[in-house]
C-alpha positions, 0 to 999 in steps of 0.5 A: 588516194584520188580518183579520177571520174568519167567527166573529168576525164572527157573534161580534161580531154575537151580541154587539152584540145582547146589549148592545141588549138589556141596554140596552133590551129595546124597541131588539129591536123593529122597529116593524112585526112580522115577516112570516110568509109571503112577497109573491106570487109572480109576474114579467112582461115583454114579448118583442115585443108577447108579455107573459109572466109567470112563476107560482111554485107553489112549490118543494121543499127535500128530503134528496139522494138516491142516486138523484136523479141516477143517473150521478154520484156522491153527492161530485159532485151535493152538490159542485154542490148547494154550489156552488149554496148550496143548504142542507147535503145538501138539493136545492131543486127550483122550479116555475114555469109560464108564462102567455103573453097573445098579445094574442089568446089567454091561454095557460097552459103547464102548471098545477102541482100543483094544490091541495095543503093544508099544502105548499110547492107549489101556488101557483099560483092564489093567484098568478094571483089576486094577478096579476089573472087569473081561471082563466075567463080563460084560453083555452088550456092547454098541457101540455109533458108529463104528469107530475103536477107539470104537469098536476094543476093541471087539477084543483080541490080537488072535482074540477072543470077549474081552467080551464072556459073554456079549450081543453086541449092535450096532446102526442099522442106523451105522451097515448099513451104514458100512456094505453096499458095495455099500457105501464102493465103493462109498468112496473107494477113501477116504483113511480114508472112506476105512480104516474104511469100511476095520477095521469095517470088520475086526473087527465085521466080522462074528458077524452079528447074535449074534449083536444086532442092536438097535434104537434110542430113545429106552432103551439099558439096563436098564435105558439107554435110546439111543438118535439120534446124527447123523453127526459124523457117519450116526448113531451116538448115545449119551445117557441118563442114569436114576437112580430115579429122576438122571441122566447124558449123554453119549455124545459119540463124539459129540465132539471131544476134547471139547477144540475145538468143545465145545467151537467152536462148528460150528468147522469141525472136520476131522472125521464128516462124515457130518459136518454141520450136527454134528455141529446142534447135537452138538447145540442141544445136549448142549442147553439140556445139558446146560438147564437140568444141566446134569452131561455129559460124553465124550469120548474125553474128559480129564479124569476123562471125566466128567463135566457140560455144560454151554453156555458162550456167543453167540454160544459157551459152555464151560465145567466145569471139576467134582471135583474129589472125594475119595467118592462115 
């Protein structure tokens, strides 16, 4: 018996295409040209009467830091990257908010990044377009927390509310916590603290009346119901979406990149602003995930961002991706 390795394979492969072109040069030439940019990215299906459909604003590819996870090793964190196929000494981190139509009510759970030229992020309005919805269609924004890649979203290139038509609400635990001076003070020496007190004027300035601050355990619209999952931020806020006897989760953060902390969950990673107590929502969010065999939603996760919890062994979870479908 022979076997074959990886470089003979890519060997082989290098060859045979030079022998094409030495042969043709036309035979290269597939007969539409390569695509430079990748189709719309959003994904729907129906939970119940529920229809949900998931926005890609993009994601972001970066070097791994020391930093990004603060309780593990370098060793450890590239080994999950890898086992991950994420590209050599890189971290790809998506972004993907929810849209949610009730039947009743349009509801968007966070907005992105907003407008960002030249970037792999803020997609989110292309996509919504491409999906047939006018941000004037929508009746309800939902903010789980407010860092800048949930909330800038609210904003238009000039400075505008992306949704005019739409009720804004935001956890009234996270409102005081980032609008307190007192905390921003406090924290002025924190660099990625102050960027975050900074944006979050910048961004929700001004909106202190018309933004509604909401309570945890209370319904956000209808059939949305807030559920406590503080840690990431003081009033960070997952959800439990019902259609009949139906239903899934809207995690939010609690994780970051599932790769990591859904499979590492006592795993830091650098934007818990309480990181103990992340990783105790985090347990205690996935038991119930696991236990009820909900369908979850995350916005960290890959798109299409949604898949089901399973425990697997001692402390660890592990995701199991939805298969994509052309039906709903």
């Amino acid at each position: 018996m022979t076997s074959t390795t990886r470089r003979q394979v890519l060997s082989g492969a290098a060859a045979a295409g030079a022998a094409l072109l030495t042969v043709s040069p036309r035979a290269a030439r597939a007969s539409a040209p390569i695509a430079t940019q990748q189709n719309a990215g959003f994904y729907r299906f129906k939970v119940g009467d529920i229809e949900v459909t998931i926005l890609h604003d993009g994601a972001r590819t970066f070097p791994y830091s020391d930093t990004f996870v603060k309780n593990a090793t370098r060793e450890q964190a590239l080994a999950a990257a890898d086992e991950a196929f994420m590209p050599k000494g890189m971290v790809t981190v998506p972004f993907n908010p929810t849209l949610i139509n009730t039947g009743s009510k349009l509801v968007l759970i966070d907005t992105g990044f907003g407008p960002v030229p030249n970037a792999p992020v803020g997609q989110l309005f292309p996509n919504l377009k491409a999906a047939g919805v006018d941000p004037k269609d929508i009746d309800i924004v939902i903010l789980s927390h407010l860092h800048p890649d949930h909330i800038n979203g609210l904003r238009t290139a000039d400075g505008s509310i992306a949704f005019p038509n739409a009720e804004l609400k935001a956890p009234a635990k996270d409102w005081a916590f980032w609008m307190s001076d007192e905390n921003m003070a406090k924290l002025a020496d924190n660099k990625m603290m102050k960027d975050y007190f900074d944006n979050t004027r910048k961004i929700l300035g001004g909106l202190d009346a018309r933004m509604t601050k909401y309570d945890w355990d209370k319904e956000v619209a209808p059939g949305i119901t807030s559920i406590a999952a503080p840690g990431h931020t003081p009033g960070h806020t997952a959800f439990a979406v019902a259609s009949g006897n139906k239903g899934f989760f809207v995690q939010s953060d609690v994780t970051n990149i599932p790769e990591f902390f859904l499979r590492n969950p006592d795993w830091h990673v650098a934007y818990d602003f309480e990181p103990e107590l992340a990783a105790k929502t985090r347990h205690k969010f996935y038991d119930m995930a696991a236990s009820e065999k909900m369908l979850v939603t995350g916005f960290h996760f890959s798109f299409p961002s949604a898949g089901h919890v399973e425990k697997d062994g001692g402390t660890r979870y592990r995701l199991i991706p939805i298969a994509w479908s052309a039906a709903l």
